[in-house]
C-alpha positions as CSV (number, residue, x, y, z in Angstrom):
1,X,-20.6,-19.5,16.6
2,X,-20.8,-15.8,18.2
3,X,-22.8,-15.7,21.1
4,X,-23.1,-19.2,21.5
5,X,-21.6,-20.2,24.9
6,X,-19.1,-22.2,24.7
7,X,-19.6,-23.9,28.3
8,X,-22.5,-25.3,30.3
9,X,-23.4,-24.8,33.7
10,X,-26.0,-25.7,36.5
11,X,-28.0,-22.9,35.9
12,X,-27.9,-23.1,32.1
13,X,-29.6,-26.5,32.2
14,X,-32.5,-25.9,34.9
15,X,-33.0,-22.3,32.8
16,X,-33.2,-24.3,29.4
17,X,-35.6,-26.6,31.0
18,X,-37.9,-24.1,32.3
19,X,-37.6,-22.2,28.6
20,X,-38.8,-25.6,27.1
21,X,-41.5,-25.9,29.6
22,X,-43.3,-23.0,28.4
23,X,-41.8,-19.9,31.2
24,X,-41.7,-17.0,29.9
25,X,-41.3,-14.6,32.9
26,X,-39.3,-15.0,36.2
27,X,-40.1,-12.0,39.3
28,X,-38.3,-11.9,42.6
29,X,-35.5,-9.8,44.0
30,X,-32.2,-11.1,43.3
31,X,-29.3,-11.7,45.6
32,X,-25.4,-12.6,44.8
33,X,-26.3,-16.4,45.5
34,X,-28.5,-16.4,42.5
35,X,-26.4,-14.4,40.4
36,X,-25.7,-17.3,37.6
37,X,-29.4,-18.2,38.1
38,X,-30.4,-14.9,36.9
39,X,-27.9,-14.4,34.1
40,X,-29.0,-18.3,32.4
41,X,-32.8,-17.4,33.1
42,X,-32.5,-14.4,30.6
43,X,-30.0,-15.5,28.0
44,X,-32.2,-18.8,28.1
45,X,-35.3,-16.1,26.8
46,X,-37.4,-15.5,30.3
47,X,-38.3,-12.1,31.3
48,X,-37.1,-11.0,34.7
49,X,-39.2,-8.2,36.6
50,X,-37.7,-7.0,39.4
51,X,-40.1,-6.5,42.5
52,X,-39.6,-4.2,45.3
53,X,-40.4,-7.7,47.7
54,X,-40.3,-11.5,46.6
55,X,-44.2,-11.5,48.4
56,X,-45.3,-9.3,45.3
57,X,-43.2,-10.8,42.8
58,X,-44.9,-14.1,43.3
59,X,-48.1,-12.7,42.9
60,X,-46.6,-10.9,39.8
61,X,-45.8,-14.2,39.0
62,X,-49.9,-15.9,39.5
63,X,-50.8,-12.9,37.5
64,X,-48.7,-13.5,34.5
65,X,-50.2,-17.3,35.0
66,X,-53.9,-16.1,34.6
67,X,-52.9,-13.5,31.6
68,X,-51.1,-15.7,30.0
69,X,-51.8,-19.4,30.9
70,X,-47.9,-19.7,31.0
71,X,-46.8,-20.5,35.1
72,X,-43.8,-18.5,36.2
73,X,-40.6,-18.3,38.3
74,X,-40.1,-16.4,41.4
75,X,-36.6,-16.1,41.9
76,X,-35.2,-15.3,45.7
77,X,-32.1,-15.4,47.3
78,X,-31.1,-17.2,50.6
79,X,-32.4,-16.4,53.9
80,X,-34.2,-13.3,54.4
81,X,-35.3,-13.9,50.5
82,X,-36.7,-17.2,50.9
83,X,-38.5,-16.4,54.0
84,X,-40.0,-13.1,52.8
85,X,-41.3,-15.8,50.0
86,X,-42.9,-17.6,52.6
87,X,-46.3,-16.2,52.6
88,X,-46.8,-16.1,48.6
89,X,-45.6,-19.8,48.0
90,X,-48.6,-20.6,50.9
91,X,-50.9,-18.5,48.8
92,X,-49.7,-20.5,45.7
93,X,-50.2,-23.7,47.5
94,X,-53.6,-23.3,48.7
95,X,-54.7,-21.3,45.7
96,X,-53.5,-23.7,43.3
97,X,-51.2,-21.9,41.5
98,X,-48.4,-23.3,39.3
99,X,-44.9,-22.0,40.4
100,X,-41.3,-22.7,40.3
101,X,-39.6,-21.4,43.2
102,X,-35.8,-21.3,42.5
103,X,-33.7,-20.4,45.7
104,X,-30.1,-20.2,46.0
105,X,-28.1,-21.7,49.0
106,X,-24.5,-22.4,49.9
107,X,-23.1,-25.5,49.8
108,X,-23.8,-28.3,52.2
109,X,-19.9,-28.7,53.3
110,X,-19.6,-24.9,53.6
111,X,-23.1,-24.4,56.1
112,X,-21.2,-27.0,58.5
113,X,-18.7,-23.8,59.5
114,X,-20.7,-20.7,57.7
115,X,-23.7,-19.9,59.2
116,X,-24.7,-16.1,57.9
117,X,-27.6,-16.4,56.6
118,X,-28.0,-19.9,56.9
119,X,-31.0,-22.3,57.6
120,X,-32.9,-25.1,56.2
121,X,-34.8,-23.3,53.2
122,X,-36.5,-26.7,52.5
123,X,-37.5,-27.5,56.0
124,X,-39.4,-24.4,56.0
125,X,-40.8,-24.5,52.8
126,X,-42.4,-28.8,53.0
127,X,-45.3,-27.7,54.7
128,X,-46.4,-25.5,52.2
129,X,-45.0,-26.9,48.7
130,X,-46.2,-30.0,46.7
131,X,-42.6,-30.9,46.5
132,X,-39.0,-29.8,47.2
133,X,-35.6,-30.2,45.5
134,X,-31.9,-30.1,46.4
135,X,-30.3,-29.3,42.7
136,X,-27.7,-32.2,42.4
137,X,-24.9,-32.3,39.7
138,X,-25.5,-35.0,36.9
139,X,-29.0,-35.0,38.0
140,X,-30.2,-31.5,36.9
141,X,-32.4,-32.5,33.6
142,X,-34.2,-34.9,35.5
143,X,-35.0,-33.3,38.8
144,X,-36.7,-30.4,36.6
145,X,-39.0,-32.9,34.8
146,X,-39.9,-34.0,38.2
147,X,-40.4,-30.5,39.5
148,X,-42.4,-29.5,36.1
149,X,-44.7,-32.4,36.4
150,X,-45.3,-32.2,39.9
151,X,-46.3,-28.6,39.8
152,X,-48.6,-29.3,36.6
153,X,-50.4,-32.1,37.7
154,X,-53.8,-32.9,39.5
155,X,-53.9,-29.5,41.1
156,X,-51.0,-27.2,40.2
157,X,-49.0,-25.3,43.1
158,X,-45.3,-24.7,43.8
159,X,-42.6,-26.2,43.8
160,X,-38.9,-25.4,45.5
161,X,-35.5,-25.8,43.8
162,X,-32.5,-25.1,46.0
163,X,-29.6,-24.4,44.1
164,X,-26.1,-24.7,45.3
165,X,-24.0,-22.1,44.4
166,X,-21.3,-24.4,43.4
167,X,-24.0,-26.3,40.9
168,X,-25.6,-22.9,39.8
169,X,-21.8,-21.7,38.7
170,X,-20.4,-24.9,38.1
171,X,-19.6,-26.6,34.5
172,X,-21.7,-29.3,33.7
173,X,-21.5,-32.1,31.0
174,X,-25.2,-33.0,31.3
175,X,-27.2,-31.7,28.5
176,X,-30.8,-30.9,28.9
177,X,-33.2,-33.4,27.5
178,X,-36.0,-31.0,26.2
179,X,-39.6,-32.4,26.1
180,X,-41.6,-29.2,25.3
181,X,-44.5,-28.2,27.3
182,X,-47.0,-30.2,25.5
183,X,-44.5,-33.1,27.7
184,X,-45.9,-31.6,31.2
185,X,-49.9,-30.9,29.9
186,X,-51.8,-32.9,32.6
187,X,-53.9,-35.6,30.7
188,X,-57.7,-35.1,31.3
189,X,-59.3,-38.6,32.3
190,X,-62.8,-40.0,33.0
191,X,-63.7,-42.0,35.8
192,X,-64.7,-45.6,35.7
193,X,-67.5,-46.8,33.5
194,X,-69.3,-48.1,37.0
195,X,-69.4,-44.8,38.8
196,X,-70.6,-42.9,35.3
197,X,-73.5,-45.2,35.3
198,X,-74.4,-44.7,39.0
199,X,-74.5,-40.9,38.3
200,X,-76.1,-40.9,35.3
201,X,-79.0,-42.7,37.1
202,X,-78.9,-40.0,39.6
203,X,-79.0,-37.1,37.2
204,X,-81.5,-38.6,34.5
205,X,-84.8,-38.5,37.5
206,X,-83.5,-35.2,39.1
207,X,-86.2,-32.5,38.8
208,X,-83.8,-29.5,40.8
209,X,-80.3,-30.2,40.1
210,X,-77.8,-27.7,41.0
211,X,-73.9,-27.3,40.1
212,X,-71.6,-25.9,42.6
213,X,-68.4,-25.1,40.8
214,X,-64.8,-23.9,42.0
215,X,-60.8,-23.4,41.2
216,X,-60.5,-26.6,39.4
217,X,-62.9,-26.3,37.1
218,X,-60.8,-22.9,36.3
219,X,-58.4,-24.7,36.2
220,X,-59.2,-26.9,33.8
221,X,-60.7,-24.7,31.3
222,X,-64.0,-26.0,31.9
223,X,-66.1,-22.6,31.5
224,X,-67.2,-23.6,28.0
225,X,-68.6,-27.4,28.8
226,X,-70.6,-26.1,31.9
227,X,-72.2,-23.0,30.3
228,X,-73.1,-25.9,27.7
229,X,-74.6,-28.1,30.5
230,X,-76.0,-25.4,32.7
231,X,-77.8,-23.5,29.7
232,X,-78.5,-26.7,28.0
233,X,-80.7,-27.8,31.2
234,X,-81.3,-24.6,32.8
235,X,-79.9,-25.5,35.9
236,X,-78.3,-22.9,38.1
237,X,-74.7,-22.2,38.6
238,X,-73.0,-21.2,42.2
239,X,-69.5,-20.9,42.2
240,X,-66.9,-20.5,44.5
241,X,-65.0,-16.7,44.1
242,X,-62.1,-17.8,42.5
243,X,-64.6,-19.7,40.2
244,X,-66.4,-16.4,39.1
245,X,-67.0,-16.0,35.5
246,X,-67.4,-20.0,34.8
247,X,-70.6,-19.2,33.0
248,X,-71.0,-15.3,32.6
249,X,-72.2,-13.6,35.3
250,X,-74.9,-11.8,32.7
251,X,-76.6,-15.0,32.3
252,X,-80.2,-15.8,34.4
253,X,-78.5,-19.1,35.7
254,X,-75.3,-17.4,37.0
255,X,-75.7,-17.3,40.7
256,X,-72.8,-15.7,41.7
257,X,-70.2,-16.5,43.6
258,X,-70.5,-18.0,47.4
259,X,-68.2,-18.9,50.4
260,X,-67.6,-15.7,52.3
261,X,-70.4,-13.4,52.5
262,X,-73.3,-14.5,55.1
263,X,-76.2,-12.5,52.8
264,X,-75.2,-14.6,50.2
265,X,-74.7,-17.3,52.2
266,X,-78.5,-17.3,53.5
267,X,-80.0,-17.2,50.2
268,X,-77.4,-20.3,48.3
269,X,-77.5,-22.8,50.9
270,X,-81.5,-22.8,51.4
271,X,-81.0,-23.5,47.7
272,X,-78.7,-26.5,47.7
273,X,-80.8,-27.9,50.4
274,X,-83.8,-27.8,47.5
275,X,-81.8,-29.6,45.3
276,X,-81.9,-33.4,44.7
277,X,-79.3,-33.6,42.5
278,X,-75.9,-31.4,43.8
279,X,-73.1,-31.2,41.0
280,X,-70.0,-30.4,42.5
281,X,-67.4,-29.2,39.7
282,X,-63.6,-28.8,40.3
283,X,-65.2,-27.6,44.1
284,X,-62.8,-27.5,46.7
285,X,-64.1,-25.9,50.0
286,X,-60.7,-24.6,51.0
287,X,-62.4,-21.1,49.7
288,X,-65.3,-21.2,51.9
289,X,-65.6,-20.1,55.8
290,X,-66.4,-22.4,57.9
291,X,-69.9,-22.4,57.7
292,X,-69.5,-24.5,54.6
293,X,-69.1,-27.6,56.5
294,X,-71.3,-30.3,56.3
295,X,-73.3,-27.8,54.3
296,X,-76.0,-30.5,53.3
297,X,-76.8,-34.0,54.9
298,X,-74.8,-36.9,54.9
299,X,-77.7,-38.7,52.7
300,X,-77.6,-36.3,50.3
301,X,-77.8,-36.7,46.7
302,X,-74.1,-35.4,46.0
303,X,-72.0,-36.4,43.0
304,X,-68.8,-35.2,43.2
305,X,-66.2,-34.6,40.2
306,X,-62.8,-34.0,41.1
307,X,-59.4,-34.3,39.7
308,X,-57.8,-35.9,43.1
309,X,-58.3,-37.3,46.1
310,X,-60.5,-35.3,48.6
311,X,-59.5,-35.8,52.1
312,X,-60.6,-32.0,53.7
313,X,-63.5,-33.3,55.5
314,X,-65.6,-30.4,55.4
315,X,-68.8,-32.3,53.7
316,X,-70.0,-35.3,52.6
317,X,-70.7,-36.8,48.9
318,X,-73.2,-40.0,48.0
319,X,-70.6,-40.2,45.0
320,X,-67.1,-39.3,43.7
321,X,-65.8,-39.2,40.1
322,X,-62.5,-38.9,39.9
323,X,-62.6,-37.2,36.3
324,X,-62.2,-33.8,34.5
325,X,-64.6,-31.9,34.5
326,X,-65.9,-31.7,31.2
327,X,-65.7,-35.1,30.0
328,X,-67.3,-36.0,33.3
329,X,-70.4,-33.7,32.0
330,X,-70.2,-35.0,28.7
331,X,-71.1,-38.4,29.7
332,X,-74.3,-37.3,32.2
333,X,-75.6,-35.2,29.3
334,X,-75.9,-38.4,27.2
335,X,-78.2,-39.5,30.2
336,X,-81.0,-37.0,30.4
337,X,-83.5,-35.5,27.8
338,X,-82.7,-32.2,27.3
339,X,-86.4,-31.4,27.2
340,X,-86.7,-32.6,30.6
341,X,-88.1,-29.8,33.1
342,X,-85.4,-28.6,35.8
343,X,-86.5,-26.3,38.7
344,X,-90.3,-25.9,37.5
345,X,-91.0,-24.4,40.8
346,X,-88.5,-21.1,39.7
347,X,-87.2,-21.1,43.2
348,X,-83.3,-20.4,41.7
349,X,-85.0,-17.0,39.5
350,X,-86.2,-15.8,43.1
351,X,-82.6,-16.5,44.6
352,X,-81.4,-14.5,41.8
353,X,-83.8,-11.6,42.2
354,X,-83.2,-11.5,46.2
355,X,-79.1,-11.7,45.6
356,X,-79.1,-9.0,43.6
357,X,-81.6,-6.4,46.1
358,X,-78.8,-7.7,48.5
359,X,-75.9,-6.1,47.2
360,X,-77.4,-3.0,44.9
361,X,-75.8,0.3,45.6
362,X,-76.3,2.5,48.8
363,X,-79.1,4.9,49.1
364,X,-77.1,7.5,50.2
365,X,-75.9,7.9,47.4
366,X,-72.1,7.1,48.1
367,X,-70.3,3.8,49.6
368,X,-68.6,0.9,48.6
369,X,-70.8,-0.9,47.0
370,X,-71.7,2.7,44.6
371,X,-67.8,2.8,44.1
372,X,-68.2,-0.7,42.9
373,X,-71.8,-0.8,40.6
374,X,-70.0,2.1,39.0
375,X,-66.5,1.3,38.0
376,X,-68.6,-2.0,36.8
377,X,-71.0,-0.2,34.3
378,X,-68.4,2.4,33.3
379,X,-65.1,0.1,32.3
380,X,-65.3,-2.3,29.8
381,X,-66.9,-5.3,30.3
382,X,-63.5,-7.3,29.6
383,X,-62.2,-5.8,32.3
384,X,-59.9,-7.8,34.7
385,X,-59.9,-7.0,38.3
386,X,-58.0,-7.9,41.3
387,X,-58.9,-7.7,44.8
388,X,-56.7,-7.5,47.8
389,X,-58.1,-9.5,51.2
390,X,-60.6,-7.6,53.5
391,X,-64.0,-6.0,54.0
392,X,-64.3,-4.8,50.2
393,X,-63.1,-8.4,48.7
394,X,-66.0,-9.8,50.3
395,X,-69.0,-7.2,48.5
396,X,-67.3,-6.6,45.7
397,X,-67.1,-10.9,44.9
398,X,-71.2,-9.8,45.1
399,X,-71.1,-7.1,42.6
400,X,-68.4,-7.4,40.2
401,X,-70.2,-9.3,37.3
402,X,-67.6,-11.7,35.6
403,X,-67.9,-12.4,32.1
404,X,-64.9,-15.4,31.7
405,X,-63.0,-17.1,34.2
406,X,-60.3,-15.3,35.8
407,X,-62.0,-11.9,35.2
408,X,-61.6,-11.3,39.0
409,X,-58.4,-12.4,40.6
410,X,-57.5,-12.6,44.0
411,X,-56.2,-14.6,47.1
412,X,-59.4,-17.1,47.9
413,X,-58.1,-19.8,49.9
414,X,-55.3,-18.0,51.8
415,X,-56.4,-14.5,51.8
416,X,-53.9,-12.6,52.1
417,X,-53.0,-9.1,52.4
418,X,-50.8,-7.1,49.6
419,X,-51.7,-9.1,46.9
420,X,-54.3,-7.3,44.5
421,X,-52.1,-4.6,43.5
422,X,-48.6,-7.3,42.1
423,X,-51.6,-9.5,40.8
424,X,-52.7,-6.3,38.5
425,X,-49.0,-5.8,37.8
426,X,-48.0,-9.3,36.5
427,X,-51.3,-9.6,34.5
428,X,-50.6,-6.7,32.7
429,X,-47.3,-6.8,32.2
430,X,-47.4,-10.2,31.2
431,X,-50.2,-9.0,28.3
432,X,-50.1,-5.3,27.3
433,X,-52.5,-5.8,24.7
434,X,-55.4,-7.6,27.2
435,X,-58.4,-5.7,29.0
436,X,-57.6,-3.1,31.0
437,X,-56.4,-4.1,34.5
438,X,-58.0,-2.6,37.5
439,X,-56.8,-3.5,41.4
440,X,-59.2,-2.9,44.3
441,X,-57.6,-2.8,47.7
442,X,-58.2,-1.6,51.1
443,X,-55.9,1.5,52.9
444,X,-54.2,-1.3,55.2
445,X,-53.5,-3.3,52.3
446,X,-51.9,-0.6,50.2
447,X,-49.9,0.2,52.9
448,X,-48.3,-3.0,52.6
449,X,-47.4,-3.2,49.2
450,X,-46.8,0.7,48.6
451,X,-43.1,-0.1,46.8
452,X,-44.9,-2.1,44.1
453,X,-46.1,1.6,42.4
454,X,-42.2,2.0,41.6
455,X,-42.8,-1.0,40.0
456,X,-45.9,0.0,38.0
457,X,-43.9,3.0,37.2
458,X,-40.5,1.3,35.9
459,X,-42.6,-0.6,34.0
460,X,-45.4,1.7,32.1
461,X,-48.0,0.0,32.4
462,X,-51.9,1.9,32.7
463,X,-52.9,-0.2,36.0
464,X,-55.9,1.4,37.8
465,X,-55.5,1.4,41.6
466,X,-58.6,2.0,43.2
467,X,-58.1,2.3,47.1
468,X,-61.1,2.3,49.5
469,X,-60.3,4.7,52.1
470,X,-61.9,4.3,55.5
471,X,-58.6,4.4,57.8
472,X,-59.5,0.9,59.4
473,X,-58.7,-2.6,59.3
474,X,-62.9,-3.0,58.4
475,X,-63.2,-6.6,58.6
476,X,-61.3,-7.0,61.9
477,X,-63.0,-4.0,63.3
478,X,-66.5,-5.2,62.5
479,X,-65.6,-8.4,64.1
480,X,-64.1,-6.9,67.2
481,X,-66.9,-4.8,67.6
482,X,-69.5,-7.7,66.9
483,X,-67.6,-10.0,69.9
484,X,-68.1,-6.7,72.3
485,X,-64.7,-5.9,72.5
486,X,-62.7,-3.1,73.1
487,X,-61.4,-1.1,69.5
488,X,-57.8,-1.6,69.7
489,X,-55.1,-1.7,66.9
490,X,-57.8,-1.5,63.8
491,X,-57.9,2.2,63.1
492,X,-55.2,4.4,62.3
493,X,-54.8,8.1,60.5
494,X,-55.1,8.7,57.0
495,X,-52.4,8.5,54.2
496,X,-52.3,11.1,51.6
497,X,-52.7,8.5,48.7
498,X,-53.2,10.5,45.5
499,X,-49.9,12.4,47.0
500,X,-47.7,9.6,46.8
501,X,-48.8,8.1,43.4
502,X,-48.0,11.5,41.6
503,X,-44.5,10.5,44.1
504,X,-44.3,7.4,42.1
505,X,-44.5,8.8,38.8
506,X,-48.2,8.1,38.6
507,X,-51.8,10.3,38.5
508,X,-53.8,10.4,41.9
509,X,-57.0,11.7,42.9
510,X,-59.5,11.7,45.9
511,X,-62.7,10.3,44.6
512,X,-66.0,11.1,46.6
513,X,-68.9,11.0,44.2
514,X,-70.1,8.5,41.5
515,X,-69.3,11.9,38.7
516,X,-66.0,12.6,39.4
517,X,-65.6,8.5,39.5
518,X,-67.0,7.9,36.1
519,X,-64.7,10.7,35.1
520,X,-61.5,9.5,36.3
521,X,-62.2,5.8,35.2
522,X,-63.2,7.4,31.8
523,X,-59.4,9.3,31.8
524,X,-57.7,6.2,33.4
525,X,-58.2,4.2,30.7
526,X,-56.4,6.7,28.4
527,X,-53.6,7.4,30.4
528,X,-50.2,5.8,29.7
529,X,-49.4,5.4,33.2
530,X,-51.0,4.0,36.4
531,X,-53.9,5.6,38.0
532,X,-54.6,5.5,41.4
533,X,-58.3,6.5,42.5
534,X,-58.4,7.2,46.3
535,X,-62.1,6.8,47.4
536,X,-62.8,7.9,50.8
537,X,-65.6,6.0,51.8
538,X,-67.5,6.7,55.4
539,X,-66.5,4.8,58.5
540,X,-68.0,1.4,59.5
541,X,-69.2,1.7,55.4
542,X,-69.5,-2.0,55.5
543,X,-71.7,-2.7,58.5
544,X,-74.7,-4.8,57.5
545,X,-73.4,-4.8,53.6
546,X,-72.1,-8.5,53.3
């Protein structure tokens, strides 16, 4: 048959499998070790995107993820391309973010006498992987359904795939046994019938229960059954930032999101410590600072629904489910009246009321937190945004009202720099027909990922950059000036943004009022191209905001 090749090789298997899985895109920068790799991934129907660095393609890749629902691959060469990867596969790990990371490598005989290059790609990936393959021949088919299931189940994260060049290149008689994605879908399970009844009981009588709700409720899909529960009770949602948008962020129960900002901070955990019933769903604290630990008593009434084992030690629970989420809530609706009265005291409507003086706009007229009410009441409400680590991250999780989950993307557990703007990229590129795509990120942070608008340019796509502009590292500074210590290596001069966007093929404008913003939003979202809005905001802008 034309077309059809005629022989089978290493990489032709591991890109079938990955094709029957469900990928769809691969990102990276690719190197002559991975050449085969490359070649099967496309003629096996995956998308390659090349990134200016393998950091930003494997946020590319977590963006695709949350456009999409498909995970990707980031694909890197060996050495200096795995180890560029390093911080992104953390971020992955942490975040809980499905990913195949494919890696090429010489051959074990040949790194005994070649050394270019060389080192243990899967002694320094362990620590931050659920799991990590050598690609063996004869064995291909079946290390992937290991690597696929691993990476899908309980809570997804990366995994690593060395490849030989010899077994990328080589011909193979193995043929692929395909399953089809529906093979690797994590089953949803309830706990046992013992531990339902025990927190039934303890739901039925309680008068101020609370849910405090995080990734792996996202994670699970689970933003329909609580917005059920919660409206169906009236009990009051927190959630963690990645969590954002569980239950719209419109709705009187929606609390916002919690973890990293102390103003919020002081209002939420008076709260909890209210409550005689705490809900934690899909919550992992590895989101929150550490001020999160051992947040309520020991004795506390906490039940606890997770998908795994929770070893972090940060707090303490009276009981643990080990369920899905929304079957989990199923079963404690069945125990309580839905008539029965929840907060009568209205002490979550005057959280609510005191949140939101917290974080409204500045009275001068021009700030952050103006930049960010604005671009929230002028684009649509669909909107997806991404936000890069740093002083804005943290007051714009305050403002930015989330209607769905994953409305608001960004690095929560590792925080990390460089990551909003490769986020935007993937999600859009991944679905040109979605929302429009809007990254926020600090100067420092664009900095870092500056190549990436080559990117947005090769590909076409209308991403809106908004920069804050305050030539500082804000959050450090803040703290180095809170400590009493002396300002060293946090400021620096000012880049000529909008400059090097219309350098990049893009449009770029210095924004200092809330007119000219609503009118470059307003054009942005016409445009065919990227945007980039360059908002110089005053120095120390922040202090006393979050």
């Amino acid at each position: 048959m034309i077309g059809q090749k005629l022989t089978q090789t290493g990489a032709d298997v591991i890109a079938a499998k990955l094709a029957d899985a469900g990928f769809r895109h691969v990102f990276g920068m690719p190197g002559g070790e991975v050449l085969a790799l490359l070649e099967a991934l496309t003629e096996a129907g995956l998308n390659f995107t090349l990134s200016k660095h393998e950091n930003a393609g494997g946020f590319m890749g977590e963006g695709a993820w949350h456009a999409t629902g498909a995970p990707s691959v980031l694909l890197a060469t060996l050495g200096p391309g795995v180890a560029n990867a390093v911080n992104v596969v953390a971020n992955a790990y942490q975040d809980r973010v499905p990913m195949i990371f494919l890696t090429g490598c010489v051959d074990a005989a040949e790194s005994e006498s070649y050394t270019h290059q060389v080192f243990d790609h899967q002694a320094l990936l362990r620590p931050v992987v659920k799991a990590s393959f050598s690609a063996r021949p004869g064995a291909l088919s079946t290390m992937m359904d290991k690597a696929l299931a691993i990476a899908l189940e309980g809570q997804p994260g990366p995994v690593h795939i060395d490849v030989p060049i010899t077994v990328a290149e080589g011909q193979t008689p193995e043929a692929p046994v395909l399953r089809g994605s529906e093979a690797y879908r994590p089953a949803q399970f309830t706990a046992e019938e013992a531990a339902l009844a025990q927190a039934q009981e303890m739901f039925a009588k309680a008068e101020r229960p609370i849910v405090l709700a995080g990734v792996d409720a996202v994670n699970e899909g689970a933003g329909p059954a609580l917005t059920a529960f919660c409206q169906g009770f009236q009990i009051p949602l927190i959630t963690t930032y990645k969590g954002k948008g569980l239950l719209d962020e419109s709705d009187p129960l929606a609390l916002g999101g919690a973890g990293l900002s102390p103003k919020a901070d002081a209002h939420l955990l008076p709260l909890l410590a209210q409550s005689d019933c705490i809900l934690l769903c899909g919550y992992d604290p590895i989101e929150m600072r550490i001020n999160w630990r051992n947040p309520w008593p020991a004795e506390a009434p906490v039940i606890e629904i997770t998908p795994v084992l929770r070893t972090h030690g940060m707090h303490e629970v009276a009981l643990s489910l080990r369920s899905a989420v929304a079957p989990a809530l199923e079963n404690l609706t069945s125990s309580r009246d839905a008539q029965s009265p929840s907060w009568a005291c209205g002490s979550w409507q005057a959280t609510k009321v005191r949140l939101n003086a917290e974080f409204r706009a500045e009275d001068t007229g021009w700030g952050p937190a103006t930049v960010f009410h604005t671009l929230r009441q002028c684009l649509p409400a669909e909107t997806v945004a991404t936000a890069d680590s740093g002083a804005h991250r943290i007051l714009l999780s305050q403002i930015w009202l989330c209607p769905a989950p994953r409305t608001l993307l960004q690095s929560s557990a590792l925080c990390t720099m460089a990551c909003s703007l490769p986020l935007a990229i993937g999600h859009r590129h991944a679905d040109p027909q979605a929302a429009p795509v809007i990254a926020f990120i600090g100067d420092a942070g664009l900095e870092m990922c500056l190549g990436e608008l080559s990117t947005l340019r090769d590909l076409g796509i209308p991403v809106i950059v908004c920069v804050l502009v305050d030539r500082s590292l804000s959050l450090i500074e803040l703290k180095q000036r809170s400590s009493g210590r002396k300002n060293v290596g946090v400021d620096f001069p000012e880049t000529d943004f909008p400059a090097v966007a219309r350098a990049y093929g893009g449009h770029g404008i210095w924004v200092e009022n809330t007119v000219a913003l609503t009118a470059e939003a307003d054009a942005a979202l016409k445009r065919p191209g990227f945007t980039l809005l360059a908002c110089r905001i005053p120095e120390r802008a922040y202090d006393g905001r979050f």
